[in-house]
N, C-alpha and C positions, 0 to 999 in steps of 0.2 A: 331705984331706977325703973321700978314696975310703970310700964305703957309709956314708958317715952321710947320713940324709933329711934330704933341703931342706925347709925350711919359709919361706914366704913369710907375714910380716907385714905386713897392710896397714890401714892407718890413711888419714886426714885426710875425706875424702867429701865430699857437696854436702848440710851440716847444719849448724845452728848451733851442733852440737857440735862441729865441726871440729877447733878447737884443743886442747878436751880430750883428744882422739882422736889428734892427736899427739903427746901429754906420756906417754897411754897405752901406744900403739904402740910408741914407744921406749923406756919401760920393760922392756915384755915384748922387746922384741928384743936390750935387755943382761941379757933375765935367762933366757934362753933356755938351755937344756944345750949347751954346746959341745962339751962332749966324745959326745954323739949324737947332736948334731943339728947344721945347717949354716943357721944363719937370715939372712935379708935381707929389707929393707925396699923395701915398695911403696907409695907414697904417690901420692894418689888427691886434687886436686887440689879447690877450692873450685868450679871450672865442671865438675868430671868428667873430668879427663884423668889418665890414669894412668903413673907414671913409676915405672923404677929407677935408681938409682947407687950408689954406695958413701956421695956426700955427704949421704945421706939419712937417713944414720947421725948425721947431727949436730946435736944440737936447734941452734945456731946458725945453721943453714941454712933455717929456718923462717921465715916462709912463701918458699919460693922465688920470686923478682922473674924475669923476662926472660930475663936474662944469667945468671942460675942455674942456669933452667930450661934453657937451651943445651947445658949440660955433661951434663943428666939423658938418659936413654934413655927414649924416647915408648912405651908395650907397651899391645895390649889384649889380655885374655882368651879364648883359645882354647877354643870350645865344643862342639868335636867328638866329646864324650865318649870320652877315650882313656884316661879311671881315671886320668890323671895330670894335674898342672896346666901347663900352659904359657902363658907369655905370647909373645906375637909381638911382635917389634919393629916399629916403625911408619915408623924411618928407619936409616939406617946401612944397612955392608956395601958392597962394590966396586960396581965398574965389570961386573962377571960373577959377582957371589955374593950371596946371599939375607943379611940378618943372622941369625943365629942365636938361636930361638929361647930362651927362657929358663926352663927345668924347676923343676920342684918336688910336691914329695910329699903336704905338707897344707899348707890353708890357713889362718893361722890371726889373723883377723880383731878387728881392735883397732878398729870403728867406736862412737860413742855417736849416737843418735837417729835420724831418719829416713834413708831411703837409705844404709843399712849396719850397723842394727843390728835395722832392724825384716822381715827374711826378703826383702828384696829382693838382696844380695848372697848371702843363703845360697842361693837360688833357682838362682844364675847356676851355684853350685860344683854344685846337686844336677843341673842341666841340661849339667854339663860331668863328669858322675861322680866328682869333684876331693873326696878327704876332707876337710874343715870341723871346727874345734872351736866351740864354744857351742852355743846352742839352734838347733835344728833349724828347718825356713822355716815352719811354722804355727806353731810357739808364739812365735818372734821377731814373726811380724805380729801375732798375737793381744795380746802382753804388752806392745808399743808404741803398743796403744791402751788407755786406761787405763779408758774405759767399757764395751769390750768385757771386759779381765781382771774387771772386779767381775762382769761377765752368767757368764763361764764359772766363777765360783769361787765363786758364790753358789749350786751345788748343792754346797757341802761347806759344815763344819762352822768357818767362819770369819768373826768376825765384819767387817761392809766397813761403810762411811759411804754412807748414800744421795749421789745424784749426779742430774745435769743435763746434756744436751751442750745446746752451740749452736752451730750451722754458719756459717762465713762465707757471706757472701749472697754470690748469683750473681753483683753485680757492685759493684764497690766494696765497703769496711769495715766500713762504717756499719750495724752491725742493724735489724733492727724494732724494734722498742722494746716492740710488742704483744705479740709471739713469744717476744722475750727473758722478760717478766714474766711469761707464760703458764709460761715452761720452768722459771724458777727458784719458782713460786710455794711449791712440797713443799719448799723447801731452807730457805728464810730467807734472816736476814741476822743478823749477819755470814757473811762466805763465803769459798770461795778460789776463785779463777778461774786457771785454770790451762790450757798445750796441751795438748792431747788423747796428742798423738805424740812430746813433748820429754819429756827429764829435765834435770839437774845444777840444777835451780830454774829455768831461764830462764824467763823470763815469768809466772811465778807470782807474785799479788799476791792481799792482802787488800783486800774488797770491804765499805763497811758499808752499801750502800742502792745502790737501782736505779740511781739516775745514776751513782754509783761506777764502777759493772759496765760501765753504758754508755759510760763515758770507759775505760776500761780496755781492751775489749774490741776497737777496732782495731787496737791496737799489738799486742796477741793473733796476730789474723789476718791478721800481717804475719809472724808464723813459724809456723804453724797451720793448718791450714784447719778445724779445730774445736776450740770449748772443752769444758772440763768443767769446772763448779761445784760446789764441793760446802760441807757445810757448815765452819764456822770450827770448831776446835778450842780450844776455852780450856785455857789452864795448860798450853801444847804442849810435851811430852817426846816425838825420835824415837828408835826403836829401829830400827837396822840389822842385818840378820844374811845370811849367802852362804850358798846348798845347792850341794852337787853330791850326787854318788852315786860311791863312795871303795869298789873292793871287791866292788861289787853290792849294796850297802847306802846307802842316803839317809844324809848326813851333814851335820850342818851346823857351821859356823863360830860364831867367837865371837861374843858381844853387842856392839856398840857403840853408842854415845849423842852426836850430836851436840854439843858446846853449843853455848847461841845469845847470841848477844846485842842480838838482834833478835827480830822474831816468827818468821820466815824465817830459813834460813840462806841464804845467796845466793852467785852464783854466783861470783864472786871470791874470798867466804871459802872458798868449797870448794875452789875449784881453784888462787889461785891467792899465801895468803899461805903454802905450802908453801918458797914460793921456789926458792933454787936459781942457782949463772951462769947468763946464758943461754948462754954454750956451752959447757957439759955437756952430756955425751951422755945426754940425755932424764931428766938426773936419777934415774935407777937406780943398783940396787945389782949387785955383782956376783954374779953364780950363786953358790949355796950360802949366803948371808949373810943375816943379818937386816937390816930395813933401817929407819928409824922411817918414809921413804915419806911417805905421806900421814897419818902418825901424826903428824908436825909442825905438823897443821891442828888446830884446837878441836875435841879429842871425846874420851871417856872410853870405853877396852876395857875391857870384862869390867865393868860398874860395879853399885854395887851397886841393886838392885830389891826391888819389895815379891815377898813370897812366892810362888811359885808363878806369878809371872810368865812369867818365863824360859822354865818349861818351855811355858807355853801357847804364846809365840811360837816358839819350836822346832818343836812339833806343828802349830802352823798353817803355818809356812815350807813342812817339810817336805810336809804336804797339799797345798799348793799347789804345790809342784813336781810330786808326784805327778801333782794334777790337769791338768796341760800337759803332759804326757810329759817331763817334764825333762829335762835335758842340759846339760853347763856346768857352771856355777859361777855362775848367776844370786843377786845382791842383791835380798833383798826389805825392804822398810822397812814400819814400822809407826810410828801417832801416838797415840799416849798424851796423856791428860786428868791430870796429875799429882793434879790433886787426888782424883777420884774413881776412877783408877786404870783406868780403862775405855780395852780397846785395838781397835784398829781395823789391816787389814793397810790400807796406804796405794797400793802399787805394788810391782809386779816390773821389776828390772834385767836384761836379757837378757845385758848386758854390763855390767859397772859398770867405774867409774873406775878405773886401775890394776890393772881386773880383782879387786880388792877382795882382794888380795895379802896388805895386813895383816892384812882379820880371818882368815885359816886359819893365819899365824903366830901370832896372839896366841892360840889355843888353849892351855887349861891344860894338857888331856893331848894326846899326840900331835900336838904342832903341825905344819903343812907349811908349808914356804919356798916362796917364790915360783917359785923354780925345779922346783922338787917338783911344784907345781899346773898349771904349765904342761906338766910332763912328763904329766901325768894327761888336760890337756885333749886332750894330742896324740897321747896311745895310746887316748884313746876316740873320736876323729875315726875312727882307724886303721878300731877295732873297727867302729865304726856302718857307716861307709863298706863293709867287708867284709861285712856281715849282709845287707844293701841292695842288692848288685848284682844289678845281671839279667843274664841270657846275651845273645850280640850280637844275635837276636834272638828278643827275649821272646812273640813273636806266637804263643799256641797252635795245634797245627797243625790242630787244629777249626776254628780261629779264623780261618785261613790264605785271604784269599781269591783272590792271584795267587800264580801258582808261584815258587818262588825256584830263582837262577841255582845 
């Protein structure tokens, strides 16, 4: 393993994405370069406590119980900015010796939803100068609030669905009822009511009248601390597509198409009649292979659309990464009106499921492997990281007001 960069994947967090996050995390960490790189898994627990092992390599070892957790190494994040990552161990080591810490080169972060995808974990790497792949810590916190992404992308040329928040009240679930009908009155009804800071569908439900909203709405802000309402879409076809920037040119992935059979796709169909044993290591494929993935779930790559579609969602995807300083390989989804063909950008994914692996294989031309995409997110962590440093101290010496030793 001499000179190949550690990379540290870490998955699970304190989100009701959890589990998706670890179906994720292990994908990427069996689909990792082995022959450049030296990957391991950090799994970051439902209360927040962060662990390494070897068993963590195992989706059968999910969720760790007690007696699990025993055999795991306890680490947290060393913030001293030394350009590298380390985790400290929290136990182990003799009778006269420290445990050794635990190195690594980039980090590279398999979380979905609050507290790990939304710039509070990239915060930690940009405050410990530790290279990071995906989006960067302002467009992660911007793009995991879904009323903030419509305010920043509504100076481009995209079209968004009017929208609604409503705040959980100060205390207890239960809203105003005055406030709430005040907030949604520009929206109508039918509606979606949705978190504000979640994706994979949790908690998204159709709304057809106020009391609806209002029975809806604490089980809401029991994962949330705000909704967003927005209006119902009829004849709902989604369109999904992934940007990175491949090159120093914005690029994006293939088209995919949900199906439903429902109005919703919901979060079990998404995530979880993929199937799989459960102890298979994380259900991946091996490095360099195609994999069907999350292609074994209900959805149509590359399918066919009315004219000229395509390309609009393309140019808007692309716009919108633009407009967030992109980075990654962020999923953005669009809701289409089937009937009258009228599209709407829905949400950006800072991180999507599986890292959205399949749609830049299912490309017609030049497709990239999974392992391909991850090699790309991991020499652009490199690059950003490199552009970004500062000298040990950055304090101009104009600026300088005690002498230094």
């Amino acid at each position: 393993m001499a000179g190949k960069m550690r990379i540290a994947v870490l998955f699970g967090g304190r989100s009701p994405e959890h589990d998706v996050s670890v179906v994720s995390g292990l994908q990427a960490l069996a689909a990792v370069d082995s022959a450049r790189y030296e990957a391991f898994p950090v799994y970051i627990s439902t209360r927040g406590d962060w662990f390494v092992g070897d068993a963590l390599r195992r989706r059968a070892a999910y969720i760790p119980g007690r007696q699990a957790a025993e055999g795991l190494t306890p680490v947290t994040l060393d913030l001293t900015a030394r350009g590298e990552g380390r985790l400290i161990p929290l136990s182990g080591g003799g009778l006269f010796s420290k445990p050794k810490p635990v190195g690594f080169d980039v980090a590279l972060p398999a979380f979905h939803g609050n507290i790990g995808e939304d710039g509070q974990i990239q915060g930690l790497f940009e405050t410990a100068g530790i290279p990071y792949t995906g989006m960067r810590t302002l467009a992660s916190a911007l793009l995991m609030d879904k009323g903030l992404t419509k305010r920043a992308l509504r100076g481009g040329d995209i079209p968004l669905l009017d929208d609604a928040a409503v705040d959980r009240p100060a205390q207890g679930l239960i809203p105003d009822r005055a406030a709430v009908e005040v907030a949604v009155q520009r929206i109508g009804f039918p509606a979606i009511a949705k978190p504000a800071h979640l994706g994979s569908s949790i908690g998204v439900a159709k709304v057809d009248d106020l009391e609806t909203l209002l029975e809806v709405l604490p089980d809401l802000f029991r994962l949330d601390s705000r909704a967003v309402i927005e209006p119902y879409v009829p004849n709902l076809v989604e369109y999904n597509i992934a940007v990175a920037r491949i090159d120093g040119a914005v690029r994006t992935s293939a088209i995919e198409r949900p199906k439903r059979s429902d109005d919703l796709l919901d979060f079990k169909q998404k995530y979880m009649s993929g199937g799989g044993k459960s102890g298979e290591k994380g259900g991946a494929k091996a490095p360099g292979q195609a994999s069907q993935g999350m292609l074994s779930l209900t959805r149509d790559l590359n399918p066919d659309m009315p004219a000229g579609m395509a390309d609009n969602i393309r140019e808007w995807a692309a716009e919108a990464y633009r407009i967030v300083g992109g980075t990654g390989a962020p999923r953005i989804d669009f809701l289409c009106d089937g009937e009258s063909g009228q599209v709407w950008l829905n949400e950006v994914n800072p991180c999507p499921g599986s890292f959205g692996y399949f749609l830049w294989e299912a490309l017609d031309e030049s497709p990239m492997l999974f392992t391909e995409l991850l090699t790309h997110l991991i020499e652009e962590a490199v690059a950003l990281s490199r552009a970004g440093q500062l000298p040990d101290d950055p304090v101009p010496v104009d600026a300088r007001l005690f002498p230094r030793p």
